[in-house]
N, C-alpha and C positions, 0 to 999 in steps of 0.2 A: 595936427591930427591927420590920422591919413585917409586919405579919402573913400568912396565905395569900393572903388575899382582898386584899389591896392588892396582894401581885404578881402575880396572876392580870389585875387591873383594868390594870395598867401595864403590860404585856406585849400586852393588847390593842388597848390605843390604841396601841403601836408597831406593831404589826403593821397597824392601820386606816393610820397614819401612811406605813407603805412604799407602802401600795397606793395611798392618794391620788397619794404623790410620784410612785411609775411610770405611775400613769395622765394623769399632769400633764407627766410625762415624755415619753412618748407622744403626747400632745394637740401639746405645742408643736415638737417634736423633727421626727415625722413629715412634718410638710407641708414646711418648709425642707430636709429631706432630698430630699424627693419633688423639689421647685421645682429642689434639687443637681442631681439626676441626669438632671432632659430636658433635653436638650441642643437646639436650633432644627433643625428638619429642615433637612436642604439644600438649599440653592436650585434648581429645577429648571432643568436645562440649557436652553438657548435655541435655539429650531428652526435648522436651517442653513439661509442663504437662499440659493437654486438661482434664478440666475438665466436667464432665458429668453429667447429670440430667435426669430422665427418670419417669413420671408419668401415671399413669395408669386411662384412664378417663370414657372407657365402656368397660365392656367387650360384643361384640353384639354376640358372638352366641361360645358354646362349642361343637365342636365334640365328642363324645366319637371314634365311629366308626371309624375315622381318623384320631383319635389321635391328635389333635390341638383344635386351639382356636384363633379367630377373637377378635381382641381387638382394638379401638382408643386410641391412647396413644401422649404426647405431649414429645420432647426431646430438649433437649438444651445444648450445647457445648459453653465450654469458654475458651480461650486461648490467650497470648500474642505475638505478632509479630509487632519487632521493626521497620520493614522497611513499614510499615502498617502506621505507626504514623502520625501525619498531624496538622500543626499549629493552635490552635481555638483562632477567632476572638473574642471578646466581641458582645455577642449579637447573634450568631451564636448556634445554638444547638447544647445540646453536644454531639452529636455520627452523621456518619453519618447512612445511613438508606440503604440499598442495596439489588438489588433481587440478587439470586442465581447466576443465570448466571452473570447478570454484576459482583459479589463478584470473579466468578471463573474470568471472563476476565482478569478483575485487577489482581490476581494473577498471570493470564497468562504472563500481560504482566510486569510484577517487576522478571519473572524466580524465584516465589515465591512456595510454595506446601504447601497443607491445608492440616487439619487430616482429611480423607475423613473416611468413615466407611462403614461397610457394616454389618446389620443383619443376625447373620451367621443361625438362625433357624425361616427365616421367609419361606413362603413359596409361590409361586405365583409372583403378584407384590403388590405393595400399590399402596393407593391411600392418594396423600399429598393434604391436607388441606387448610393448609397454610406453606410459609417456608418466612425468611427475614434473611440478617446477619446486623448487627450492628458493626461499627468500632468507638472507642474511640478515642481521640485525641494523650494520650499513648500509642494507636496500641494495646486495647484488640480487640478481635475479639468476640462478642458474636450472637452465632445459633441459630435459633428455628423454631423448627419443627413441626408442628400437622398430622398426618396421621390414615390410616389404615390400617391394615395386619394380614396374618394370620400367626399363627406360630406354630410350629411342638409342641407339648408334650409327647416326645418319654418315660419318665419316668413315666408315668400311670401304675397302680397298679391296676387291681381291684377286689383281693381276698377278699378284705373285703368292696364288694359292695352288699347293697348301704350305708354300714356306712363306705366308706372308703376315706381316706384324701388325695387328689393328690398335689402336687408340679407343675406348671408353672412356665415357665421363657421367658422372653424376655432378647435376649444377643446379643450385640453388639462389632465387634470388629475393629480396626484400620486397615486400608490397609496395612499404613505405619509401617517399625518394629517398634522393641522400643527402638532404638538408635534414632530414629527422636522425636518419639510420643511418650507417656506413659499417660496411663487413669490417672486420680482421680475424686473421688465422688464428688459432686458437694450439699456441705450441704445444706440441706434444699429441693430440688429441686427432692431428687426422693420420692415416696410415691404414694398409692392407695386410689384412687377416693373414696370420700361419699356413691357416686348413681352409682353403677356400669351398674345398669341394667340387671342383671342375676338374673333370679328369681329360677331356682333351685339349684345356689350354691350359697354359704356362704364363702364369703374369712376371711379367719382366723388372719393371720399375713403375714408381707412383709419382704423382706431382699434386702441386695443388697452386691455386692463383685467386686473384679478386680486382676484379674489373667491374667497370662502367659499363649497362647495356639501356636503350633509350627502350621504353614501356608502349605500350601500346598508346598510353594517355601521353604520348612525346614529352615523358618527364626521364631525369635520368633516376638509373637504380642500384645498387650494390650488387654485384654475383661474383659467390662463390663456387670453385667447380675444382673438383677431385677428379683427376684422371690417372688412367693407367695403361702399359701397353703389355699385351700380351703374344704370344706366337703359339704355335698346334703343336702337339707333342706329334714328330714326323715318325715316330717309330712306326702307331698306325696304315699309315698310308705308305710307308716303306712296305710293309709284309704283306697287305691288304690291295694294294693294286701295283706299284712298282715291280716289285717281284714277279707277281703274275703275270704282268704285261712282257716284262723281259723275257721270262721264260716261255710265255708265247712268240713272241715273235723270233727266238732263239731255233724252236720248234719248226716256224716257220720257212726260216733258211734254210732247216738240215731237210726240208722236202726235197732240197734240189738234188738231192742223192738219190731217189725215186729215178725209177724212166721211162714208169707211166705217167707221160703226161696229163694224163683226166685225171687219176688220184691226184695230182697238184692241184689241177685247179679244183677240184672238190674241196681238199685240205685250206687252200688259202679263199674260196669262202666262208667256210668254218672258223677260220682264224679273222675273217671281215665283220662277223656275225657277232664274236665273242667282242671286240671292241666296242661293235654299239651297244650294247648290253651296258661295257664297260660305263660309256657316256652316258647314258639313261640314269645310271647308277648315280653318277656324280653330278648328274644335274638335278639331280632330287635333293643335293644337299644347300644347293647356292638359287638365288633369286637370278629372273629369267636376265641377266646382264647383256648388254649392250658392248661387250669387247670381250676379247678372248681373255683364259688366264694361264698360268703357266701349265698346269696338266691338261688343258686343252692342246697347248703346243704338242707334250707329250703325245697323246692321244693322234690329233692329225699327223704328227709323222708316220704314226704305224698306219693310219690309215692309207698314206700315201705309198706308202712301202707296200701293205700288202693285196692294196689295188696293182700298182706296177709288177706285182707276183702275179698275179691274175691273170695280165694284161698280156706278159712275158709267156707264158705256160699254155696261153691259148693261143698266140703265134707260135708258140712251138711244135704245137698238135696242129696247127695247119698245117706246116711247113713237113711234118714225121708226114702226113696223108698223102701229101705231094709229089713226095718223095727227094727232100731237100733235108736231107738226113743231116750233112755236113755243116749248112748253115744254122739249122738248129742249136749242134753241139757248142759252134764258135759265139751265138747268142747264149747258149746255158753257161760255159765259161764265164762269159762278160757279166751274165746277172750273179752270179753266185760273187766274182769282186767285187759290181756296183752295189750288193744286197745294203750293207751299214752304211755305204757313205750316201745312199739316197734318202737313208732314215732320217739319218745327220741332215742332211739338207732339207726334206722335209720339217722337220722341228724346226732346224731352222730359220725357216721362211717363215713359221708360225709364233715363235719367239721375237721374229721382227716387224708383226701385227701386232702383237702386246701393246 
């Protein structure tokens, strides 16, 4: 029989023996149970895409001076939502027909949420026309909107006014990020109006895009934006100061046929006088800008020209007093050839400030 001491010894190594097996138990047990039980999270749902439409029907009035532009424009949203859906009878038409509010109610009360939007460059408030949504028996959801508003065109250029071609935009973007919402163009449905109603500009061509822009709340968001570029109908300002200015300063030079010197310099202050008028004119049209534009260049050359007329005609009249008759004549010669090319050179030097 065996003694104490050998079953004290053999009770011990089973009992080392269980705790190896359970911790060995453990060891391999645990992680294949773990690997069991996670299951793959679920896919995340797919934004709904809200299609967009946005056309351009007047433009009623261009700021230059504040930079914006009053437009009525009509927009239209389309989008699906299943819990929307609704049985159609025979005989029953097919959508139903909803004002705004009662569209939000109903949403309200399904704990539904619509792509709502907000115009991120309008300015003021509008004024809505008309608004209705449309629900399909498939649960589309079709918007539309007729309004007015005005909206910012912070991208106005006008160094090369008044032949210069400006860029507009109306942009609109989702509340919702774009894990709920994401824009798409809506074919067919954006473009610019026949009859816009703007009779000093000329819209040239339209575009449209949908981008990413990060929110205030540094979330991302869908925006769409309709743009267009337009240029000034130049006939205007061909008859209305071109003309005039040339024939002014045309006027100008044929003083040098006079030989009273003081009727010149009277005449070409008169003709110094009629220009800043000119200027006063045209800055009444444009916002107090920080660089020249091209009918500025215009402008200071005749300024320069008919300061140097001035300039000319009163050393002339000192020189007649003096009795340096001769020198006179050989500086009247000299100005009546340098008259146009110091115009030219004035503009000039003003066209290479631009």
């Amino acid at each position: 029989m065996p003694n104490r001491k050998s079953l004290v010894e053999q009770r011990s190594m089973m009992v080392k023996f269980r705790i190896y097996w359970a911790a060995l138990t453990i060891l391999l047990v645990w992680p294949m149970a773990a690997l069991a039980d996670t299951s793959p999270s679920p896919t995340a749902a797919a934004p709904t895409t809200v299609q967009i439409g946005i056309k351009l029907d007047q433009i009623v009035n261009i700021d230059q001076k504040a930079e914006s532009f009053t437009a009525v424009y009509s927009l239209q949203l389309k989008y699906r939502e299943p819990a929307l859906a609704f049985a159609h009878a025979p005989g029953d038409p097919p959508f139903k027909t909803l004002t705004i509010d009662g569209f939000l109610a109903k949403q309200q009360d399904a704990g539904l949420v619509w792509p709502d939007i907000v115009l991120d460059n309008m300015q003021g408030r509008r004024d809505v026309n008309l608004e209705s949504v449309q629900i399909s028996p498939d649960g589309k959801v079709h918007y539309y909107e007729r309004a007015t508003a005005t909206f910012q065109a912070p991208d106005f250029d006008f160094r090369d006014f008044p032949f210069d071609t400006q860029v507009f935009y109306i942009r609109v973007s989702l509340l919702h990020q774009e894990s709920i919402f994401v824009f798409e163009s809506l074919p067919g449905r954006t473009s610019i109006g026949d009859q816009l109603g703007e009779e000093e500009w000329v819209v040239r061509d339209s575009f449209s895009d949908v981008d990413t822009i990060i929110g205030p709340d540094d979330i991302s968001h869908s925006r769409f934006s309709l743009g267009f570029r337009a240029h000034r109908h130049l006939f205007y300002y061909i008859v209305r100061i071109f003309v005039p200015m040339m024939i002014i300063l045309i006027v100008s030079w044929f003083t040098f046929r006079l030989k009273d010197y003081g009727k010149r310099i009277d005449l070409g202050i008169t003709v110094l006088l009629l220009f800043i008028a000119f200027n006063f004119t045209l800055a009444g049209d444009l916002p107090r800008l920080g660089y020249l534009t091209a009918i500025d260049a215009f402008i200071a050359g005749a300024f320069v020209i008919t300061g140097a007329v001035i300039l000319v005609n009163v050393q002339l009249r000192l020189w007649e007093h003096q009795g340096r008759e001769a020198e006179a004549k050989r500086l009247d010669r000299i100005a009546i050839f340098a008259y146009w090319p110091a115009y030219i050179l004035g503009m000039s030097m003003a066209l290479f400030l631009i």
